[in-house]
C-alpha positions, -999 to 999 in steps of 0.1 A, spaced: -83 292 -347 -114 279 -339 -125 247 -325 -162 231 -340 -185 212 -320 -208 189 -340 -222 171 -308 -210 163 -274 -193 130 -288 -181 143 -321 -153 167 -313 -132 178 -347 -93 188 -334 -77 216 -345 -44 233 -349 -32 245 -313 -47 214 -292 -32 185 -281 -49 158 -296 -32 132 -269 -52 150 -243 -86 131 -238 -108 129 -263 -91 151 -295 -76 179 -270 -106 184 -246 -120 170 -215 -158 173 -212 -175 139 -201 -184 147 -165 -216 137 -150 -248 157 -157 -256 183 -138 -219 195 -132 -216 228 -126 -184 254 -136 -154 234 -131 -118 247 -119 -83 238 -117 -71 233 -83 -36 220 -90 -15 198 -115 2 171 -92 44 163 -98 34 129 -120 8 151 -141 -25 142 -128 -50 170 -125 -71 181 -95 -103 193 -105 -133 209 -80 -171 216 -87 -203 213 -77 -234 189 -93 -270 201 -97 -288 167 -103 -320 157 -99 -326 182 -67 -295 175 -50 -267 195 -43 -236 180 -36 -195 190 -39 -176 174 -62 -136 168 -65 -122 153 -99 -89 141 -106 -76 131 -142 -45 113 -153 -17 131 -171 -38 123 -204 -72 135 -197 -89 105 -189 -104 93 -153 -75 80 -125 -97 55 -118 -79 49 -80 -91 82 -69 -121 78 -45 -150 64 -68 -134 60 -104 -117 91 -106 -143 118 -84 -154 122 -49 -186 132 -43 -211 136 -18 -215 159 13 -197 164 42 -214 141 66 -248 117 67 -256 124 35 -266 159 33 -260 180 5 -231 203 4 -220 235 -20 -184 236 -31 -164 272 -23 -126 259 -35 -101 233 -28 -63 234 -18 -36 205 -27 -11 200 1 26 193 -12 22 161 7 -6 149 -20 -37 158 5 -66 180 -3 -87 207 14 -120 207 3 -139 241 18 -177 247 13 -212 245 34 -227 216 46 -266 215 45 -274 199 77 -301 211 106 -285 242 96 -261 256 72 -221 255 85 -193 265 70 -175 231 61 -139 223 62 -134 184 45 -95 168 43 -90 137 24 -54 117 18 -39 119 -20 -63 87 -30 -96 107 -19 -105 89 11 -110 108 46 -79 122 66 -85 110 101 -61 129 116 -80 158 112 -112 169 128 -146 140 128 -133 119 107 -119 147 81 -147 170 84 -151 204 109 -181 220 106 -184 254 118 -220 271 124 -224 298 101 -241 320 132 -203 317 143 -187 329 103 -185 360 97 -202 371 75 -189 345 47 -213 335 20 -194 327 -12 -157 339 -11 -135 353 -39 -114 334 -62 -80 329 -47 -50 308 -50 -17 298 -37 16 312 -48 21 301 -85 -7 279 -83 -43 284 -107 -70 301 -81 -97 282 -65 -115 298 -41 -93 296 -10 -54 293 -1 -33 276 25 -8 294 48 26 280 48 13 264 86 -16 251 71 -37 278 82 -69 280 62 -81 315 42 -111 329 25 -116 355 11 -151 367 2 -161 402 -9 -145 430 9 -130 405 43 -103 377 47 -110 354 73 -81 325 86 -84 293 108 -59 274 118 -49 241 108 -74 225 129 -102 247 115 -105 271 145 -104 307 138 -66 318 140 -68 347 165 -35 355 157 -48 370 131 -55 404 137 -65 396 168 -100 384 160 -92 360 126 -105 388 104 -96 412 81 -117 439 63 -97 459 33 -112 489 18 -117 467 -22 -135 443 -32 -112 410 -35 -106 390 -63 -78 369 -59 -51 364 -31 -18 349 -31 0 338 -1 40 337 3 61 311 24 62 337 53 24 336 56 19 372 45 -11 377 16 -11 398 -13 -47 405 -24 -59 420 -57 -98 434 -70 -113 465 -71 -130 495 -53 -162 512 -58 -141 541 -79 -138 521 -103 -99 518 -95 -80 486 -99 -66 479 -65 -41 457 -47 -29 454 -13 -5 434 14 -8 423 46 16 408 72 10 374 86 -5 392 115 -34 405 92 -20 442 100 -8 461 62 26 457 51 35 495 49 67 491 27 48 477 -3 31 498 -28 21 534 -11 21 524 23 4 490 18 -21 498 -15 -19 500 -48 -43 515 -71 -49 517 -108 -71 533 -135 -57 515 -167 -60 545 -192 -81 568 -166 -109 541 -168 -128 518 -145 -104 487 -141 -101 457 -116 -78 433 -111 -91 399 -116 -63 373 -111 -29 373 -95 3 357 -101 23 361 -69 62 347 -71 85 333 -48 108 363 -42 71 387 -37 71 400 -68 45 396 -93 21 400 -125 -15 407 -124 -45 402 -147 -78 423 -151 -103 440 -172 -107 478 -181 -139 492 -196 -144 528 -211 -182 526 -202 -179 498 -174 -211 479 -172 -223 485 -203 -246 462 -219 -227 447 -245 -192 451 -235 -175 463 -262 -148 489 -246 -141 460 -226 -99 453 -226 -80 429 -206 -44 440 -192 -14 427 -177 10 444 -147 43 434 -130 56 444 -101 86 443 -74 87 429 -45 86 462 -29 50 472 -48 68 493 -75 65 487 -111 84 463 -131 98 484 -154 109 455 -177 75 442 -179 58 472 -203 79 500 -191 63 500 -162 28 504 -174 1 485 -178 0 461 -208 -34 463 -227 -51 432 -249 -54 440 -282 -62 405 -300 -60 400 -337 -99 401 -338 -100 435 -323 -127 422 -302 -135 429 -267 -116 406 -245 -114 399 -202 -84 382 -187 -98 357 -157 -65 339 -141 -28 343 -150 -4 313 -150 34 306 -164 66 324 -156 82 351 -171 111 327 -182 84 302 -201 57 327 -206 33 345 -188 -2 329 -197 -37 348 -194 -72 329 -198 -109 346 -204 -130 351 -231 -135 375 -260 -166 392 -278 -198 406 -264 -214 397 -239 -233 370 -243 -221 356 -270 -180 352 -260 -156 332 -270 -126 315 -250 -95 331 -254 -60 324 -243 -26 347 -246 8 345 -241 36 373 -229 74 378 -223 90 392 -195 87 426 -209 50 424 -211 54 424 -254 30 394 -267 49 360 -278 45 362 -312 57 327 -313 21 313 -296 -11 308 -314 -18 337 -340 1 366 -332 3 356 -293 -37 345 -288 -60 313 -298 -94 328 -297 -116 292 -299 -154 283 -304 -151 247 -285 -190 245 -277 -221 266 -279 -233 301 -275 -212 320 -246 -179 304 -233 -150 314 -217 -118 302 -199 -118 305 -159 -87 290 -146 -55 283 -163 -23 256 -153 8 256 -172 27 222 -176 69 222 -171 67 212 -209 50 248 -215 16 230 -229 -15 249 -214 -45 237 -194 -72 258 -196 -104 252 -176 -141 266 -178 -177 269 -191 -183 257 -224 -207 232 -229 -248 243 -226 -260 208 -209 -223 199 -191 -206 237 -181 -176 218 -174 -148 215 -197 -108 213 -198 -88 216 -228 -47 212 -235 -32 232 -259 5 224 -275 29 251 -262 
């Protein structure tokens, strides 16, 4: 399938999208300067909760977008559908991720540029406007002299839910994750001492992704400078859950090649799937060894051996190009969906796929379990991923040159 892009107003729809979704299938007319968008959650009545940042015109500020159930604007949240801005007298602000609360509220996490640069933590009520209730009028700001260490953290996300770039504890707590250290506050945005004693963590990997489960422990996912594919869990307490996985860790080398985990799919019971990329020749300058794969495990950290045997499920598309899986979504009784890109670098194309339980591809999606689409200009690829009850697919990302931003719903 492909999916041609005359101009930015003339979109032609094609087999696999949902042309009820905004404008023929795809959602791309946000305001200039917008920068890489991502899902943050699909509310109960279907509107979308969207977070980003705008470039324009030498400003910098953080940006939260929410669509209706078709695509278009929900034109009673904050100022006709986004709420932008920074944190507080009008400085500018950088975006790191947002969080929906089941109640309909929203975290919004990210530094504020004021005399000097804090660490940001912004909560608003379901119609965008500031939560009261919770720090100087919704905003904490913490000095980043006082952070440790936190610059931009990893993608995470909350159990079942697409990543962002932070979670929420079942209390509320806050987490980041950013490189190779977790970092929690509580829900008043002080650091959560409770937490290993200090509110930090440090694994031995990089981190990627994290999921957190009702009883507040986190299961984290990336990679380590072996070029191993690691995972790991830790106890609410921030010490390692020693039952899961070879006491606490699990580590991978897809095919005895570099691999990494990129995306994590953690379910209620503790089990779950992961998503990541191996490479033959990792780093190489076009790419083309590059494979996404797919893992399941127990609750326990042992393989699922219905999902693949046990053994990790490599990406070969119909193209037989190089492809990278970026965030997992579904559920193994509706599908388990990946999102990323295929090609070379540099010139990709977005690409979604669809699995069964036992890690075999749904021949029943797409062509032979993949849509492989060309929605905009040179390089694009899918970066977050939510999947409806109805089983229709969201898929979020960077497509457009002169707007990054762009959502598109596919028919399941």
């Amino acid at each position: 399938m492909s999916y041609e892009m005359k101009a930015p107003w003339q979109i032609t729809a094609v087999e696999g999208i949902d042309p009820t979704f905004a404008d023929k299938g795809v959602a791309h007319d946000f305001p200039l300067g917008t920068v890489l968008i991502k899902i943050v959650g699909r509310r109960p009545d279907g509107r979308i909760l969207l977070v980003t940042s705008r470039n324009y015109q030498q400003r910098l500020d953080f940006q939260v977008i929410q669509l209706m159930e078709d695509g278009s604007f929900d034109l009673s949240f904050a100022q006709d559908g986004i709420l932008s801005g920074g944190f507080k007298d009008g400085a500018q602000a950088y975006t790191y991720g947002a969080q929906l609360f089941p109640d309909g509220r929203i975290l919004l996490i990210g530094t504020h540029y004021g005399d000097i640069e804090y660490l940001a933590f912004g909560r608003y009520l379901a119609d965008g406007t500031p939560d009261a209730t919770f720090g100087d009028n919704g905003v904490v700001l913490r000095p980043r002299s006082s952070v440790s260490g936190h610059h931009l953290p990893a993608l995470s996300h909350l159990v079942d839910t697409p990543r962002t770039n932070t979670a929420i504890g079942p209390n509320d707590e806050i987490i980041m994750a950013s490189g190779s250290g977790i970092s929690r506050y509580d829900r008043h945005g002080e650091v959560d001492l409770s937490f290993n004693g200090t509110g930090n963590v440090t694994p031995s990997f990089n981190i990627t992704d994290i999921g957190i489960a009702r009883n507040g422990s986190m299961t984290l996912v990336g990679h380590n400078t072996y070029g191993e594919a690691v995972m790991a869990r830790y106890r609410a307490n921030g010490s390692l859950e020693e039952s899961f996985g070879n006491h606490g860790e699990i580590k991978v080398r897809v095919n005895d090649t570099d691999s990494r985990f990129t995306s994590l799919l953690l379910r209620d019971d503790g089990s779950l799937f992961a998503a990541g990329v191996m490479d033959d020749v990792f780093g190489d300058i076009w790419g083309e060894r590059r494979r996404g794969f797919l893992t399941a495990y127990n609750a326990n950290g042992q393989p699922n051996l219905v999902f693949g045997g046990g053994r990790p499920v490599i990406s070969l598309i119909p193209s037989k190009q190089p492809n990278v899986w970026n965030d997992i979504g579904g559920s193994p009784e509706d599908g388990i969906v990946v999102v990323g890109y295929a090609g070379r670098i540099g010139s990709e194309e977005t690409l979604i796929g669809r699995y069964r339980a036992t890690g075999e591809v749904d021949l029943s999606f797409g062509t032979h379990g993949f849509l492989q689409t060309d929605i905009g200009f040179q390089r694009e690829l899918w970066e977050s991923v939510v999947v409806q009850p109805d089983r229709k697919i969201i898929a979020c990302g960077d497509v457009f040159v002169w707007v990054r931003g762009c959502l598109a719903r596919f028919l399941a």
